[in-house]
Steps between C-alpha positions, in 0.01 A plus 500: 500500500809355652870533383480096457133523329688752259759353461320184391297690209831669367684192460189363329462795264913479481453077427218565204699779330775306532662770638637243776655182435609225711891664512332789720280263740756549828386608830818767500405610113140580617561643828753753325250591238185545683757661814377239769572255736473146413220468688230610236683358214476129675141562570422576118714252357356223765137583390609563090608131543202367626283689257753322229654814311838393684660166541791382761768255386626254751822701483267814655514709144199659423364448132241658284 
């Protein structure tokens, strides 16, 4: 599995439980708490958007 691929299922997991909320969705929030680069973090939120758990505003916030 790679860091983005777990990443991804976390953040789902974290999403359900509610254990995440929208106030915790930044790039520098997640890279600090999973102890990454951006790099994975973009690739998990990019594909959680298109599967629909995560929105992005116009103003680039991400949203549950």
């Amino acid at each position: 599995m790679s860091i983005a691929a777990f990443i991804k299922q976390d953040l789902i997991a974290g999403i359900r439980s509610g254990e995440i909320g929208s106030d915790r969705l930044t790039l520098n929030y997640l890279s600090k708490r999973y102890r990454v680069s951006v790099t994975p973090v973009r690739v998990a939120i990019r594909e959680l958007i298109k599967e629909k758990y995560l929105k992005k505003g116009d103003n680039g916030r991400l949203a549950i």
